[in-house]
C-alpha positions in Angstrom: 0.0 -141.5 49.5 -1.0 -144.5 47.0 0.4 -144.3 43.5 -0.8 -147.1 41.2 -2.3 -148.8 43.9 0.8 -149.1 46.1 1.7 -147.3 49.1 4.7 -145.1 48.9 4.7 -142.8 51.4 5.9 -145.4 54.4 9.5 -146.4 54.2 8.9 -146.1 57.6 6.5 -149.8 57.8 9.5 -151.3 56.8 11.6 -152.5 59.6 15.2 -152.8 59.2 16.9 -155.8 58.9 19.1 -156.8 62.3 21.4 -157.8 59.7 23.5 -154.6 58.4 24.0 -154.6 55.2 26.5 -151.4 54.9 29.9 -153.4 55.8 31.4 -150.5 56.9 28.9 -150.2 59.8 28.9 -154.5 60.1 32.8 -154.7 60.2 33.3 -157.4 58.2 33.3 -158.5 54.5 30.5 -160.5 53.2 31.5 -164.1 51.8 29.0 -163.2 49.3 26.3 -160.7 47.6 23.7 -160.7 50.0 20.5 -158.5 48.9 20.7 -154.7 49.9 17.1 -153.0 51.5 15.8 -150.2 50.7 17.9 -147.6 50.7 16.6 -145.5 53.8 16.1 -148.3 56.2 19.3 -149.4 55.5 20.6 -146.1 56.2 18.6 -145.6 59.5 20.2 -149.1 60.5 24.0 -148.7 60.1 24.3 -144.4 59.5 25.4 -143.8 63.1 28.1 -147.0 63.3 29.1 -146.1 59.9 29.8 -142.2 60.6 31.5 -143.2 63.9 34.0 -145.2 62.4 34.4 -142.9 59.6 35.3 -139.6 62.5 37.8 -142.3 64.1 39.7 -143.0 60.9 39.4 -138.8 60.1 41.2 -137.7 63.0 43.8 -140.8 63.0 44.2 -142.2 59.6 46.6 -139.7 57.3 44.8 -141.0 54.2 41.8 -140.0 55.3 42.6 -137.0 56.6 43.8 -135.7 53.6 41.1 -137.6 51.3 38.7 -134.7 54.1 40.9 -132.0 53.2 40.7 -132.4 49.8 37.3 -132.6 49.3 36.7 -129.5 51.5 39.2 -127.6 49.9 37.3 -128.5 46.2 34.1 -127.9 47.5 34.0 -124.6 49.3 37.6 -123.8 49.2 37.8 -119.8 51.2 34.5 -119.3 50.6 32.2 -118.6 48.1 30.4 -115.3 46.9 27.1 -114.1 46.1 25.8 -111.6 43.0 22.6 -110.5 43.7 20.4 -110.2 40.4 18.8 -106.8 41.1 18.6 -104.7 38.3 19.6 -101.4 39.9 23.5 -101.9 39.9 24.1 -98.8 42.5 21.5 -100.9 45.0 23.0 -104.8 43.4 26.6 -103.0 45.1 25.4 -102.2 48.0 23.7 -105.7 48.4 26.2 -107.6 47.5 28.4 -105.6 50.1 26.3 -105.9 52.5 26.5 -109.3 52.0 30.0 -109.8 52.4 30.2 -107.7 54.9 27.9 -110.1 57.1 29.4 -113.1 55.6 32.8 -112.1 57.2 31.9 -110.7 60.4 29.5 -113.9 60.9 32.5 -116.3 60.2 30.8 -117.5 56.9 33.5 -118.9 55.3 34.9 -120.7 58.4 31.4 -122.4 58.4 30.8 -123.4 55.3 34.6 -125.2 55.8 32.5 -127.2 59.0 29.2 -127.9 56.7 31.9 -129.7 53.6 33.9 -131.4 56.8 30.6 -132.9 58.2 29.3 -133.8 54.7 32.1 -136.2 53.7 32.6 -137.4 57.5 29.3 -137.7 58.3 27.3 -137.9 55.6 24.9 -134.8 56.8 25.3 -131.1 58.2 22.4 -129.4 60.4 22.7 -125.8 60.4 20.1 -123.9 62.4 19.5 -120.6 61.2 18.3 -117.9 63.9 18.6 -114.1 64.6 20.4 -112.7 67.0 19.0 -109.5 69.6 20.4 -107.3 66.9 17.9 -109.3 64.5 20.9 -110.1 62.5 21.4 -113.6 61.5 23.4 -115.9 62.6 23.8 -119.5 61.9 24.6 -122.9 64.0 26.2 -125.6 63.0 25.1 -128.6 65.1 26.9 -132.2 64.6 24.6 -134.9 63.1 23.8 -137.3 66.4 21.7 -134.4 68.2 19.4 -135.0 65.6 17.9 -137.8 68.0 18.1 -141.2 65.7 16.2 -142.6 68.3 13.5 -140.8 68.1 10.4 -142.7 66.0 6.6 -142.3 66.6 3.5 -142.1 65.1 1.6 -139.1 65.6 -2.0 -139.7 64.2 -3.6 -138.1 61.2 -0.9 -139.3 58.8 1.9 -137.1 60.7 5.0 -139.2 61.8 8.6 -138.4 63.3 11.3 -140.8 61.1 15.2 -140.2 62.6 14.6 -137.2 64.9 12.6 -135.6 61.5 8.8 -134.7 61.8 6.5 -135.6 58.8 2.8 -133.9 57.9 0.5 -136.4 55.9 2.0 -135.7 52.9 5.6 -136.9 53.9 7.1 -133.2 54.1 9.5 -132.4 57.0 8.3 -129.8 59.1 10.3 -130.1 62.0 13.6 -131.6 63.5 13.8 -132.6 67.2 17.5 -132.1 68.2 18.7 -132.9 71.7 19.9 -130.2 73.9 23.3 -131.9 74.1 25.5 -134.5 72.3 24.9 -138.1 74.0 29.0 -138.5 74.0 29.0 -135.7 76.3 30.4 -136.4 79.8 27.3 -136.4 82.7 24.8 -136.3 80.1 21.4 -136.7 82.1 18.2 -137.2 79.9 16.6 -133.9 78.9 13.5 -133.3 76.0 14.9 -132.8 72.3 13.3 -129.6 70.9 11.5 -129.3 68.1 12.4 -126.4 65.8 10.5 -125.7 62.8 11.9 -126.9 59.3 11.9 -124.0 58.1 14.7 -122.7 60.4 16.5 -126.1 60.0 19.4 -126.4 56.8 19.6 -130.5 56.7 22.2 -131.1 53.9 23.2 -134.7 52.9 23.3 -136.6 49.5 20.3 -138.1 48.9 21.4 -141.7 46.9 17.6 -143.7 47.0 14.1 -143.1 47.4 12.9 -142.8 51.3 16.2 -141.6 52.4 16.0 -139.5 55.6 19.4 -139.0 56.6 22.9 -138.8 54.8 25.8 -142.0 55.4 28.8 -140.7 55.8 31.0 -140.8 52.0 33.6 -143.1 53.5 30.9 -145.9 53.9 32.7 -148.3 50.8 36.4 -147.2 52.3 36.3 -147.7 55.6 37.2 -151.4 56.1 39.8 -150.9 53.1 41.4 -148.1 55.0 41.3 -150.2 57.9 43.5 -153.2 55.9 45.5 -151.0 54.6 46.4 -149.3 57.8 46.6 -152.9 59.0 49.0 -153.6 55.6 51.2 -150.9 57.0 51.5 -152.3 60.5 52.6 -155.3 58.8 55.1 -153.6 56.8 56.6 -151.6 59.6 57.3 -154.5 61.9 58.9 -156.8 58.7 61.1 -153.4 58.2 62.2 -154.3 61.8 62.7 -157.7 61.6 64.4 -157.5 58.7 66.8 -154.9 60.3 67.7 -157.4 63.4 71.0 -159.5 62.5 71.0 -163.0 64.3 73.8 -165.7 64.0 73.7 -169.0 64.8 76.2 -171.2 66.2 76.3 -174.6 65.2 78.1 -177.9 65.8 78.2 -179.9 63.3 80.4 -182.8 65.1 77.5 -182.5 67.9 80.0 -182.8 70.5 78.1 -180.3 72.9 81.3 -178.8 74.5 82.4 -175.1 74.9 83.5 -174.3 71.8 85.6 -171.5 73.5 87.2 -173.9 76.3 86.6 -174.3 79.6 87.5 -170.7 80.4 85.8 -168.7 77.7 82.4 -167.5 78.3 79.8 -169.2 76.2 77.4 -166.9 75.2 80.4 -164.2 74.6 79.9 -164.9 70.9 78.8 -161.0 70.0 79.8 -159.1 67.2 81.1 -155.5 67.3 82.7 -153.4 64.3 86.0 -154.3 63.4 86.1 -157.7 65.3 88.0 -160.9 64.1 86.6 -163.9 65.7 88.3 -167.5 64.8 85.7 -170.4 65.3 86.9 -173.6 67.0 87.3 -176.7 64.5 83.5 -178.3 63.6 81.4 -175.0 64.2 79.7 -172.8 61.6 78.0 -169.8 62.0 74.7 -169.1 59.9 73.0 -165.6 60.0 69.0 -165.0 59.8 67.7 -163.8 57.0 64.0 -162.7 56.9 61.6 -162.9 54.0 61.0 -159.8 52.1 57.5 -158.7 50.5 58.5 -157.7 47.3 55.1 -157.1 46.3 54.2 -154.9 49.1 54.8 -151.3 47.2 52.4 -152.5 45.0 49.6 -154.0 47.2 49.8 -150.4 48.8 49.2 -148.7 45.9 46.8 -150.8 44.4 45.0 -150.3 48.0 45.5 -146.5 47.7 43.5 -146.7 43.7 40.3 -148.6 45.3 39.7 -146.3 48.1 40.0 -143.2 45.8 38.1 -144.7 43.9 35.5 -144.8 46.3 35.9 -141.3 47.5 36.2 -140.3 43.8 39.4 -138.4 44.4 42.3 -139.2 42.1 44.9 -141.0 43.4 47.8 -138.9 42.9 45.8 -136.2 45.0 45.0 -138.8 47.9 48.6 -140.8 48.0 50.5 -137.4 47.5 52.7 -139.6 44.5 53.4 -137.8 41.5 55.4 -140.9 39.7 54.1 -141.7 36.6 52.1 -138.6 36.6 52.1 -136.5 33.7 50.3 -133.7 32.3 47.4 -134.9 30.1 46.6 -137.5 32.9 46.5 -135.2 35.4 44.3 -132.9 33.4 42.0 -135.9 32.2 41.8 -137.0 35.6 41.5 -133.7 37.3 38.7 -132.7 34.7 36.3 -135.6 36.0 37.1 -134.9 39.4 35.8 -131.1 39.0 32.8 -132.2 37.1 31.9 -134.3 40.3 32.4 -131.8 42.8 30.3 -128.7 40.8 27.8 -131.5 40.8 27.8 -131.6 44.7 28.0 -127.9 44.5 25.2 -127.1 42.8 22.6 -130.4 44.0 23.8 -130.1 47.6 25.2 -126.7 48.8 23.4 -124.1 46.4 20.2 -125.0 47.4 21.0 -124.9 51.3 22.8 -121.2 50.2 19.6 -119.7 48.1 17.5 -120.6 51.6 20.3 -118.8 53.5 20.0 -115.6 51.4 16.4 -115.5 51.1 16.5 -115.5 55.4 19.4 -113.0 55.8 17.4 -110.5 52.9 14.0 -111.0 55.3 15.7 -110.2 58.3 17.6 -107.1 57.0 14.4 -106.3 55.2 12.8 -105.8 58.8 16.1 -104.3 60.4 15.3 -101.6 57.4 18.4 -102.6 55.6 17.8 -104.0 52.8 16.7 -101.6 49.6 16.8 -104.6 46.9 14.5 -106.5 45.3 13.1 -109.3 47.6 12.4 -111.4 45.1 15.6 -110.9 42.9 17.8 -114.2 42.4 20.9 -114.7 43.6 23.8 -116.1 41.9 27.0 -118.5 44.1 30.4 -118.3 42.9 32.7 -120.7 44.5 36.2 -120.0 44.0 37.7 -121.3 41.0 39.8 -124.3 40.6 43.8 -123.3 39.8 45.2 -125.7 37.0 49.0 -126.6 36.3 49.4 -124.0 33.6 47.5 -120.4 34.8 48.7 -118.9 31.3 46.5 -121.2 29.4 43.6 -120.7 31.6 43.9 -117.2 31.4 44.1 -117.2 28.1 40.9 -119.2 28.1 38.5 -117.1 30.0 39.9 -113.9 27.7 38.7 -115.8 24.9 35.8 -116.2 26.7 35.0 -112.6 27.4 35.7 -112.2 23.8 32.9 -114.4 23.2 30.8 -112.9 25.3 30.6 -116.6 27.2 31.0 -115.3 30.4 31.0 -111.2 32.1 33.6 -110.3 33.9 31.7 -109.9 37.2 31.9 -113.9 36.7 34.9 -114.1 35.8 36.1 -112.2 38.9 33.6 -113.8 41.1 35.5 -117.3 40.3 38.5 -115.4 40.9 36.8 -115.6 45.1 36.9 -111.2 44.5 34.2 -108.8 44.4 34.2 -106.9 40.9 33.1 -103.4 42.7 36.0 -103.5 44.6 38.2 -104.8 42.1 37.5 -101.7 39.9 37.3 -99.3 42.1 41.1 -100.5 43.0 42.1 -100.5 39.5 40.4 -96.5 39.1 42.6 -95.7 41.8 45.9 -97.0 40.0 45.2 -95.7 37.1 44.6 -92.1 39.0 47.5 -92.3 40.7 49.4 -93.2 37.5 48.3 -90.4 35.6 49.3 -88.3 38.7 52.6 -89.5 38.7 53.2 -89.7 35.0 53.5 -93.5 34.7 52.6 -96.4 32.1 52.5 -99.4 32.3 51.8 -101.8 29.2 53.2 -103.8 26.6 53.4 -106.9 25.4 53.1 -110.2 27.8 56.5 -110.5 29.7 57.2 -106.7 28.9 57.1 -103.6 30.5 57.6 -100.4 29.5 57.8 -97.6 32.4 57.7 -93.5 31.5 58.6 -91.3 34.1 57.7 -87.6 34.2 60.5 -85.6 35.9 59.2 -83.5 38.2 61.3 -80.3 38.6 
């Protein structure tokens, strides 16, 4: 494809550097700014060192562990819920339960958890979507190196595999060749990868330049500053036990080089124990070690902790678990940017990758004879909704909303992570079996006024 009169459709012509340029797939720190390629052959070149390093520090390094946790949690949190736009509301129910009733018996939740894991440890999640001899469908999460990285030919006619992807002429995917087992695994023998068609392939990742082909794992700026400051803390630990060790020191300051205890005494019996009284001979003083503190050290660690949640976009309190200095209004401000960023990754990452997940599961209940709704009716995600410091004032806010007409309540209750079908037929049945029993409840906020009938 020429545009202009230059070629933009080979990213692939341009070999990669042997110099990495991602530090955290070179190990080291540059002694100055050298020039960054372009993006994806930079990528291609240091992805798979970078997203090895970053698992290693996910599974052993606490910060990182949580700075994983936290970003799954934000992004997917229990799962998220779908609201079929179909105008029939008797069939939009049944869809939508139909829905949920897959999603849970498939483990839908649980695997969404895997796809945020793999996105901010990886950098990319494959999910394979196929149906199963029921014809229901089911979806396979496979980890990113089975997509074989090694794999890169041309193929004639303008069709080229880049990664483990397959291109037509016009640089669209149209199939992944994934290997029949993970290279790591234990008496791996070489065996074909197998192509499967794009269209059954989910290949999330955050796409940050033109040309890019595979995702680099979000801990790429961190990694060698998690690695110092694990190193820092090393460091700290064994000065904690220096520190603790008490040495004396004999000395003789007449240098006569005798016993100072007499013939009979033992030299090196010169210990200390509680409560002991020890009388030094004439010319001999005693001096005790005294180790070197770092009184900077607390805040080296923090000012570590700020740069690598800075990089992972997390705020710090969140990632260092350190409320001091914390207060409400910073916490909001802070919290407020860090939503904004992940609805971003919510709705340019995951949504997509969920609307292609509907529009299979309606198809395949559609020919199961399933599925009454509208095949081409939208679909609408709700991921559960962020809990702030003060619920009153946020409750307060979406009534106002409602007011307003802002929002409907089957959004409102959808960011609740609840289905609003269920929720009212629930609330029908309380108010049934009030009436029944001759109760009511009501009242002001923080009241509660409760009539009994007496039944005689």
């Amino acid at each position: 494809m020429r545009l202009f009169g230059f070629d933009i459709s080979r990213n692939r012509a341009e070999k990669p550097s042997n110099v990495r340029m991602l530090e955290g797939a070179s190990g080291k720190r540059w002694n100055n700014t050298p020039q960054f390629g372009t993006t994806g052959a930079e990528v291609l070149a240091g992805a798979a060192q970078v997203r090895g390093r970053a698992r290693h520090l996910r599974f052993n390094d606490p910060t990182a562990s949580n700075a994983v946790e936290i970003l799954k949690t934000a992004l997917v949190g229990f799962g998220v819920s779908a609201a079929s736009s179909e105008n029939d509301e008797s069939v939009r129910e049944s869809h939508d339960a139909n829905f949920s009733e897959w999603a849970q018996n498939s483990g839908f939740p649980a695997l969404l958890g895997e796809v945020a894991d793999a996105l901010a440890t990886d950098g990319e999640s494959l999910v394979i979507m196929r149906a199963n001899a029921e014809g229901e469908l089911r979806l396979q999460h496979v980890p990113a190196e089975q997509l074989d990285e090694a794999l890169t030919s041309e193929l004639g006619n303008g069709r080229y595999i880049a990664a483990g992807i397959e291109y037509d002429s016009d640089d669209e995917p149209v199939a992944y060749h994934f290997r029949p087992a993970r290279p790591t695994d234990a008496f791996q023998a070489f065996r074909a990868p197998v192509r499967v068609e794009a269209s059954d392939v989910l290949h999330i990742f955050r796409r940050q330049g033109a040309g890019q082909t595979r995702g680099l794992s979000w801990f790429a700026p961190v990694i060698l500053p998690l690695n110092e400051l694990s190193q820092l803390q090393d460091a700290l630990a064994v000065n904690a036990k220096v520190q603790s060790m008490l040495c004396g020191f004999l000395i003789d300051q007449n240098a006569t080089g005798s016993n100072p205890f007499g013939d009979g005494g033992d030299p090196l019996d010169v210990s200390l124990e509680p409560g002991v009284m020890r009388v030094l001979p004439a010319g001999y003083d005693v001096k005790f070690s005294s180790p070197q503190q770092m009184q900077s050290a607390v805040e080296l660690v923090a000012v570590s902790l700020r740069q690598i949640a800075t990089g992972l976009q997390i705020p710090e309190f969140l990632l260092s678990g350190d409320m001091r200095g914390v207060n409400y209004s910073s916490a909001r401000t802070a919290l407020v940017q860090f939503r904004a960023h992940i609805e971003a990754l919510q709705h340019t990452i995951l949504v997509p990758a969920l609307n292609r997940i509907w529009a299979r599961w309606q198809l395949l209940e559609s020919l199961r004879g399933s599925n009454t709704a509208d095949p081409e009716a939208d679909v609408e995600w709700h991921f559960p909704k962020a809990q702030w410091v003060d619920p009153e004032s946020d409750a307060k806010a979406t009534r106002e909303m409602l007011d307003m007409g802002l929002i409907s309540r089957r959004q409102a209750v959808a960011q609740l992570g609840y289905d609003i079908t269920q929720v009212d037929r629930e609330i029908a049945t309380d108010r049934q079996r009030e009436t029944e029993l001759g109760l009511s409840f009501g009242g002001a906020p923080g009241q509660q006024k409760v009539e009994q009938k007496v039944i005689k």
